[in-house]
C-alpha positions, 0 to 999 in steps of 0.5 A, spaced: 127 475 076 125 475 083 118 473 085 113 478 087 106 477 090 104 480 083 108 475 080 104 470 084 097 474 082 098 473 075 099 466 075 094 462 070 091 456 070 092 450 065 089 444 063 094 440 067 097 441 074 104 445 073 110 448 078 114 453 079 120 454 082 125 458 086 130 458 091 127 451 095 119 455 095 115 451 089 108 453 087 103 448 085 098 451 080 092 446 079 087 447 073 082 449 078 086 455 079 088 454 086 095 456 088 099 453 093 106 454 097 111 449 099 118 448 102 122 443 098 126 439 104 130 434 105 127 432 097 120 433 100 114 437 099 113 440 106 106 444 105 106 452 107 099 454 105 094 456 099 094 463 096 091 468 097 090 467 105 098 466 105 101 471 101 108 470 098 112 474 103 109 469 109 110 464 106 118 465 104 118 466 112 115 460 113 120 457 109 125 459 112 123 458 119 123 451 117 130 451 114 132 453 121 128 448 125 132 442 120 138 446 121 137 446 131 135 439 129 127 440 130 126 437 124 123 430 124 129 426 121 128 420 116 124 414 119 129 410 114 133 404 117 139 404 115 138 398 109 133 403 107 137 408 105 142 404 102 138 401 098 135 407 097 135 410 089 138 417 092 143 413 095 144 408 089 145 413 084 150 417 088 153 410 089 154 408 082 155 415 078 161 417 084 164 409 086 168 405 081 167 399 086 160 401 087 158 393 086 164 390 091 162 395 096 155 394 096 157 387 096 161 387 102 155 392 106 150 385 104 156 381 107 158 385 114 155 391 116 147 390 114 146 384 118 148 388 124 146 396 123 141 394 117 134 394 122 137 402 126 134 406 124 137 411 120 137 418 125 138 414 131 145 411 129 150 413 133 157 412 137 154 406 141 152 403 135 158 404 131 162 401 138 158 395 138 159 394 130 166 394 131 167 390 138 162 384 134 167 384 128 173 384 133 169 377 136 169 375 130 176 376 130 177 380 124 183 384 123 182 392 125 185 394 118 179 390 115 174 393 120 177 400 118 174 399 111 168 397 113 167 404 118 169 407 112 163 404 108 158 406 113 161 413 114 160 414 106 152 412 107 151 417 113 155 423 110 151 422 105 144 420 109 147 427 111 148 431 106 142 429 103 138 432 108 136 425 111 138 426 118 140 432 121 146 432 124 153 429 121 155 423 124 162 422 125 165 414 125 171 414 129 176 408 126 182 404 129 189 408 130 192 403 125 200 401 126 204 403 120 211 399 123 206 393 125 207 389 118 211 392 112 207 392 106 210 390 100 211 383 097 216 378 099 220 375 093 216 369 094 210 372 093 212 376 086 214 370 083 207 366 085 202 372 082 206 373 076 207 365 074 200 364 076 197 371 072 202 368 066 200 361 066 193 359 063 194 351 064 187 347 065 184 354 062 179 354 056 179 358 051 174 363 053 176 363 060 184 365 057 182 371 054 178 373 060 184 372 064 190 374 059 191 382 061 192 379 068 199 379 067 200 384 063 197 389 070 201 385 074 207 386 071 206 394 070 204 396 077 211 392 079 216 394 075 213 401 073 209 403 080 202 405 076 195 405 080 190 401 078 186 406 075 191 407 071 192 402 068 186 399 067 185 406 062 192 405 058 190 406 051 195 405 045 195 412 043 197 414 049 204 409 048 210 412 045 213 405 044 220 408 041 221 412 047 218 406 052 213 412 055 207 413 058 202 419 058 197 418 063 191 423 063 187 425 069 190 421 074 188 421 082 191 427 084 188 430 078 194 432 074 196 428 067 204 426 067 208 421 062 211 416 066 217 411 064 216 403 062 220 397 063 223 393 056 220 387 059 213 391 059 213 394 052 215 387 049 208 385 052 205 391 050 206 390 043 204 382 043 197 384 045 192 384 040 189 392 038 182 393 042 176 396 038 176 402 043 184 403 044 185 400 051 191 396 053 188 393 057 182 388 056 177 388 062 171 391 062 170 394 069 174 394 076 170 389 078 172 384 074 179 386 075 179 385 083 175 378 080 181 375 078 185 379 083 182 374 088 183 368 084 190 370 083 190 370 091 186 364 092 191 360 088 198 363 090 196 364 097 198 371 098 194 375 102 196 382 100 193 387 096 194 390 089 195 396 091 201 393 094 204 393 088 205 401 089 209 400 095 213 394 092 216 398 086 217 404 091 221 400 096 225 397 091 226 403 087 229 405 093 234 400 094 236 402 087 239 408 089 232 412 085 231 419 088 225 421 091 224 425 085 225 420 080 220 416 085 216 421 086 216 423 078 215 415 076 209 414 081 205 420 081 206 421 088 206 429 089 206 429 097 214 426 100 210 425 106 205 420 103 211 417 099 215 416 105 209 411 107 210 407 101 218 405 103 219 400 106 226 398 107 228 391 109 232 391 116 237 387 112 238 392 107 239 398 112 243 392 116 248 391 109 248 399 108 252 400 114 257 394 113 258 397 106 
């Protein structure tokens, strides 16, 4: 129910401070029996005034007055470096409860963008900086395709600087046209055969780190032979397998739908040598972060340099030389967009080549 100013009137003291609250106008109540107003902005109290001198419907506008002075940019911004803020619990918290990376992004911010942008000040971020951070990392002679990972970090901490009402205005962080025919990303042969020989062999191990490392060939040998995502692999249970019609359901996938999903004989047979997990998974490994942990010794090992995540384009491609139709690869590997499949085939110059003379 609404608020009067009978309602305030009404309002009784107790032996301890308490608040109400309604719609971003709170009410604190001292055991005194003192009343006053604040505004609840930008996750502070702002105060307005003290009942009776200010009545409920003056402190309602001056509420709202204030809103609009945040919302023109009148309002004093966060005094906040950006370190600040990041290290912030605001944003910590939403860091962790909405990013699966959450330690390697933090990880990499410490390693990169920090020791540039950590000392400016919050509200006083703007293209000049972000240009200079991007011109820095160019001298340091850092690819564009890393550099734009490293813009998408800032500019998920100032949209929510933003959203959480730390800054006034949204700041929009422009990244580098990427060349999509510069480099085409899919595993040659050689570099397929290193990371599954690599993933697979466990020569000069102990035993604890064996069975820390023995899923590894397992995920590997899923993303290129069945084209899943990393996410859902590493979620696989084995109530989720049909062993005799080798499928997979996978639940809740990136695109926000579920789908069943072929699996080759070679990784059903893997399947099946795994031994049973207490909670169900397939696959034995307690976080993302763990997994991108080996998945960086497998790289420093075999010398490939290319992502994980280029499995996904590797199994696409190849299924198109198989003569696959977009459908099936679509259906196979969740992309529900063609033109999104379309950017994770790359086929080779040769097999064009070869298709012609056929």
């Amino acid at each position: 129910m609404a608020w009067t100013q009978a309602t305030i009137n009404n309002l009784k003291p107790t032996d301890k401070n308490y608040k109400k609250q309604e719609d971003n106008l709170v009410v604190m109540i001292t055991p005194a029996g003192s009343i006053t107003y604040y505004a609840y902005i930008r996750r502070n109290l702002e105060y307005l005034g003290t009942h009776p001198e200010l009545t409920l419907r003056n402190a309602k506008k001056k509420k709202l007055d204030m809103f609009a002075d945040m919302y023109m940019g009148k309002h004093e911004e966060s005094k906040m470096t950006f370190e600040e803020f990041v290290f912030s619990n605001d944003f910590q918290e939403w860091s962790i409860g909405h990013r699966k990376t959450h330690v390697a992004r933090m990880n990499s911010m410490i390693a990169t963008i920090l020791p540039k942008l950590g000392k400016v000040k919050l509200a006083k971020i703007n293209k000049v900086d972000i240009n200079r951070y991007k011109n820095a990392r160019l001298k340091e002679g850092v690819k564009h395709s890393t550099i734009n990972r490293e813009l998408s970090d800032i500019s998920g901490v100032l949209t929510q600087a933003f959203e959480m009402e730390y800054i006034n205005l949204p700041i929009k962080v422009q990244k580098f046209p990427e060349d999509r025919g510069k480099e085409r990303r899919v595993l040659d042969d050689w570099e397929v055969k290193a990371l599954r020989d690599s993933a697979h062999s466990f020569e000069g191990l102990n035993t604890r780190q064996a069975k820390q490392k023995k899923h590894i060939g397992l995920v590997i040998d899923i993303a290129l032979w069945c084209g899943l995502r990393k996410g859902e692999i590493l979620k696989l249970k084995r109530e989720d397998i049909d062993f005799s019609k080798a499928t997979a359901k996978l639940i809740e996938t990136k695109n926000g739908s579920s789908r069943v999903v072929g699996l080759s004989p070679r990784v059903v047979e893997e399947m099946k040598k795994l031994p049973i997990n207490i909670d169900g998974r397939i696959i034995n490994c307690p976080s993302v972060d763990n997994f991108f942990h080996f998945y960086s010794q497998l790289q420093r090992w075999t010398g490939v340099k290319k992502s994980f995540h280029t499995t996904r384009h590797t199994f696409a491609t190849r299924c198109a030389m198989k003569g696959w139709s977009i459908a099936e690869i679509s259906a196979q590997g969740g992309w529900k967009n063609f033109s999104v499949l379309k950017r994770y085939t790359h086929l080779a110059p040769e097999y064009l080549a070869k298709k012609l003379g056929s």
